[in-house]
C-alpha positions, 0 to 999 in steps of 0.5 A: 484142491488143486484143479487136476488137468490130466484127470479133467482131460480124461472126462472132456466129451467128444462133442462140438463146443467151446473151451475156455483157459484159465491162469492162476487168478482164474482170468480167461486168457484164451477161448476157442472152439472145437468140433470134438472138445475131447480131441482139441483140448487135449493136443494143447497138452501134449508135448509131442505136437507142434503148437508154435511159440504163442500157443507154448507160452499160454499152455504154461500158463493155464492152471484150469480149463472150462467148457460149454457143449453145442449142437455144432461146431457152427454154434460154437463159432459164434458162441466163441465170438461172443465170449471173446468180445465180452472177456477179450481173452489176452492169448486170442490175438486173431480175433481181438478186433471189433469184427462182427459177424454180420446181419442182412437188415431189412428196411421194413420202416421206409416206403420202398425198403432196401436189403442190406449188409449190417454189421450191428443190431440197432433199433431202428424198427428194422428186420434183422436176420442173423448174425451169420458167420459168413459174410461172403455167403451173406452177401451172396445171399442178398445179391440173390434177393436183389436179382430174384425179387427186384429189390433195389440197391440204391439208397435214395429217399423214395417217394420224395425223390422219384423221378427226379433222375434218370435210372441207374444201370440195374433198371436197364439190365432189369434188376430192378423194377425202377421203383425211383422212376415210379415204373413199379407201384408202391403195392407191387414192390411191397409183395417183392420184399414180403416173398423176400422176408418169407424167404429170409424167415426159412421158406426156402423150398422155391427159392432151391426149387427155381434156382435147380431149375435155372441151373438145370436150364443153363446146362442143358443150353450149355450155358456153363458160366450161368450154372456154375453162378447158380450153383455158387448161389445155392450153396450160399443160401445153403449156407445161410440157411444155418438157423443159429440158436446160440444167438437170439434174433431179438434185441431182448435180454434173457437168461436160460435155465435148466437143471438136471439132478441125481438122487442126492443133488442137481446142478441149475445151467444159467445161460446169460443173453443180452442185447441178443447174444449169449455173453456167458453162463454159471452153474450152481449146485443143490443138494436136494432130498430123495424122491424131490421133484425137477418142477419144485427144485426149479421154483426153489432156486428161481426165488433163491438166485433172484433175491440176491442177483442185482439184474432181472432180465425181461424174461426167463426161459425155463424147462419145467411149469412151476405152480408159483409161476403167477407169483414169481413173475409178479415179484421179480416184476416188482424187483425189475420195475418192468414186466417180467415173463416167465415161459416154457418153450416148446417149439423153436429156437427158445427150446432148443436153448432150454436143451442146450442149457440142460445138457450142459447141467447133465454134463456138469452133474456128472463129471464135475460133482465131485469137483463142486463139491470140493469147491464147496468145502473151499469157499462156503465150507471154509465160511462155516468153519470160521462161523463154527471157530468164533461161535456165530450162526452164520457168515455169509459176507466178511470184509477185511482191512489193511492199512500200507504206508513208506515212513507215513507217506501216502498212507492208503487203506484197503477193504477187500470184500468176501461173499460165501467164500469168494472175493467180491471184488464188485465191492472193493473199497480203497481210501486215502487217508487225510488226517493223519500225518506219519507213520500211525497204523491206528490212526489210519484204520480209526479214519478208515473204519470211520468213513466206511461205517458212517457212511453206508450200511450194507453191514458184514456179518464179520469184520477181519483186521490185518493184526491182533488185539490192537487193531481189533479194539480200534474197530470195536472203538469205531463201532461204538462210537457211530453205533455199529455192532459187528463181529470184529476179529484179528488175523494174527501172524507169526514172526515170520509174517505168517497166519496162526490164529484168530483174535476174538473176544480177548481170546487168541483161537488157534486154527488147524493149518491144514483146515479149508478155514485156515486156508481162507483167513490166509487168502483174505489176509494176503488179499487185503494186504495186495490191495492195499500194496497195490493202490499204495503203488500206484499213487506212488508212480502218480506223484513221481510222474506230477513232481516231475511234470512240474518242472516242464514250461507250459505243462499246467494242471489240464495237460499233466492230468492228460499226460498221467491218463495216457501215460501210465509211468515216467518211462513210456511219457519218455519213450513217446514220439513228439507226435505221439505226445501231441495226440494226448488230448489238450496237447499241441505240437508246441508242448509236444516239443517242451514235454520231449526235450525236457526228457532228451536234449536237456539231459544229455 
């Protein structure tokens, strides 16, 4: 069923968090945050407020939205980032540059260490602290370390340069202890940067409590300037003070789950971290029996989620003790290859990330049971219809085959891929058909089937050809021939080209046309045939762009390829500039010139 916006409008929570647009094909194209998910979310939908022409374009077109709740609107910030950095949403145009929020880096591996602005997370046995969203109160907040604790600024290779030049400007206004010099001992300097770290892991309170009683001392001096500096450094540490939990500080990869269930069902959060930053989250739902407890529906899902994901994180937090703890661990370490931790927080940033993973089930649990279910019916719902139609036990994976051609040229095939009701697009297969000439459907579904079924085994549990009983038996051909035994059946359509039944065991199934299965065949039917249209069209475009390349001087094999990967049609290689063509890799300025009139001064 259609996503209804006004109805999900009404059930959007007045809680900080970000919220993510979807258009019609379910792509992201726009996240933002919001300090009242309820109140921000809805001014896109209303027709009275002034949103500006970009903003108007993209509100057509939405067709859902979806959101995860924080604890604040500073989480949300950095949780937006981090989900346009990984989905790089096309209406987020302010923010599609490779800005970073930034780190302070301690360089606890040389002899004399340094405190620094970082703008990425490397592994270089360094301390990092953050990231933060203020990169004006980062720095101030360095500049603070600097002056307070003497660390130095410069970036010479201590000991081995000591001594060999003079003291920069810092030691003389005594900002730094001259560790260049050897004025200060390795020890000394080594108690500065442990109060500094101390200070960087949260111990604030002397560091306010000095900086209050300087400002205080300068204002009873009347020394205004000085105050009003150590007043601006206050709220910058104030500022960086933020912990933020939606970002862990480790380079560790980890997922986050938690649950919440009613009396009938429960709905599991998965908070997906990687390389320290929280790059997006899934839900699932469960329908469970009265009176199941959280711990077991817990362990129940751990073994179902993990045997089919094909990536293990190191660790994974939880909200609830298992009894299968040891022996979950122990498989999904033998899965992973590397030790794996499972672990249930409960102190500190780690549980604060277990509650926000459970809230947001919470929340999914109540406003959007009945569109999970839905969804349900649609897809793994769908899946048993067709079980049901064609008599098997179950279908969990079905591939679907088309074949597309213009009067036999460039014949291509497609394979598109469905899992529990869903494109498994991962999973896309396309082929170029060799050893057929012209225009033969069969033929080229023959070779098809045959490169696909002899080649690797990860098998359907059903295989749909894009036609009847003709393409059915060139699959059931191709089975026996390399010894393969899958459920093969047609999609067959009407003569206005429209779905109306389903071709099984010599036998035309009609189907309800108002039935989630239906619906599904039509679904993998149009898809098949789009994947199929769409490759058929791309190397179309290819081979108009190599025959005419062909006629340019000094355009051999090498430069074509070059020109083709950077130019996607004839009419943007006609529209560059001489020196945009020379920037193509393998290109000159002499070729520029040849590829630039070929397409202008000889054809005017």
């Amino acid at each position: 069923m259609a996503f209804d916006i006004e109805e999900e409008l009404k059930k959007l929570p007045a809680k900080p968090g970000v919220y993510l647009m979807h258009d019609e094909k379910d792509a992201i194209i726009y996240v933002g945050k919001a300090i009242s998910l309820k109140n921000r979310v809805r001014q896109y939908f209303q027709s009275s407020r002034n949103k500006g022409v970009k903003i108007e374009q993209m509100v057509t077109h939405i067709t859902r939205f979806e959101y995860i709740i924080t604890d604040s609107e500073l989480e949300a910030l950095v949780l937006e980032c981090n989900l346009i950095k990984e989905h790089r949403p096309k209406y987020n145009t302010m923010l599609m540059d490779d800005k970073a929020y930034p780190f302070i880096k301690v360089t606890v591996q040389e002899e004399y260490p340094r405190v620094l602005l970082a703008r990425q997370m490397r592994k270089d046995r360094a301390k990092y602290y953050g990231p933060y969203t203020s990169a004006g109160a980062v720095k101030d907040t360095i500049d603070l370390i600097h002056k307070i604790y003497g660390i130095r600024t410069c970036n010479k290779a201590l000991p081995k340069m000591q001594g060999k030049e003079r003291p920069c400007l810092n030691y003389h206004i005594h900002q730094c202890p001259a560790p260049c010099q050897g004025y200060i001992t390795k020890e000394e300097y080594g108690e500065s940067i442990r109060k500094a770290l101390s200070f960087l892991n949260g111990n604030y309170s002397m560091i306010l409590k000095e900086l209050e009683e300087k400002m205080q001392t300068a204002s009873e001096n009347l020394e205004f300037e000085k105050a009003i500096e150590y007043r601006e450094l206050l709220n910058s540490v104030s500022k960086i003070a933020q912990k933020q939990k939606i970002t862990s500080s480790s380079m560790e990869d980890k997922d986050v789950i938690a649950l919440a269930a009613d009396q009938e069902d429960a709905v599991v959060q998965i908070f997906f971290i990687r390389e320290g930053r929280l790059i997006g989250r899934d839900h699932f739902c469960l329908h469970i029996a009265a009176g199941e407890e959280k711990k077991e529906i817990l362990s129940v899902f751990l073994k179902q989620f993990y045997a089919g994901t094909p990536y293990i994180p190191r660790e994974l937090m939880i909200q609830y003790e298992i009894e299968e703890k040891e022996l979950i661990e122990e498989w999904l370490s033998a899965r992973r290859g590397q030790r794996v931790h499972i672990c249930v927080p409960k102190k500190g940033e780690k549980e604060k990330l277990v509650e926000l993973a459970m809230k947001n089930a919470q929340l999914v649990l109540i406003q959007d049971k009945e569109r999970i279910r839905r969804e349900e019916g649609r897809t793994i719902g769908a899946m048993k219809e067709i079980a049901k139609l064609l008599g098997l036990s179950k279908i969990d994976r079905v591939e679907a085959y088309d074949i597309s051609n213009i009067s036999g040229f460039q014949t291509v095939g497609s394979m598109v891929v469905y899992e529990k009701g869903r494109p498994k697009r991962s999973d896309y297969r396309k082929f170029r058909i060799k050893g057929v000439r012209g225009a033969d459907d069969y033929a080229s579904m023959e070779e098809m089937l045959t490169r696909r079924l002899s080649h690797y085994e990860n098998y359907p549990d059903l295989i749909m050809m894009d036609g009847g009983r003709g393409q059915v038996n060139i699959a059931l051909k191709v089975m026996e021939a390399v010894g393969v035994k899958v459920p093969v059946c047609g999609m067959v359509k009407d003569d206005r080209h429209r779905t109306r039944g389903i071709y099984f065991n010599n036998v035309e199934l009609p189907i309800e046309r108002d039935s989630e299965g239906f619906r599904l065949v039509t679904r993998i039917q149009d898809e098949a045939h789009r994947f199929a249209i769409e490759y058929h069209r791309s190397l179309r475009s290819k081979e108009q762009v190599h025959s005419v390349l062909d006629d340019i001087p000094g355009i051999g094999p090498a430069r074509r390829k070059a020109l083709m990967k950077e130019f996607q049609t004839l009419g943007d290689m006609k529209l560059a500039s001489i020196e945009e063509l020379a920037a193509v890799p393998g290109m000159n300025m002499g070729a520029a010139r040849k590829v630039f009139d070929f397409f202008h001064v000889d054809n005017e």
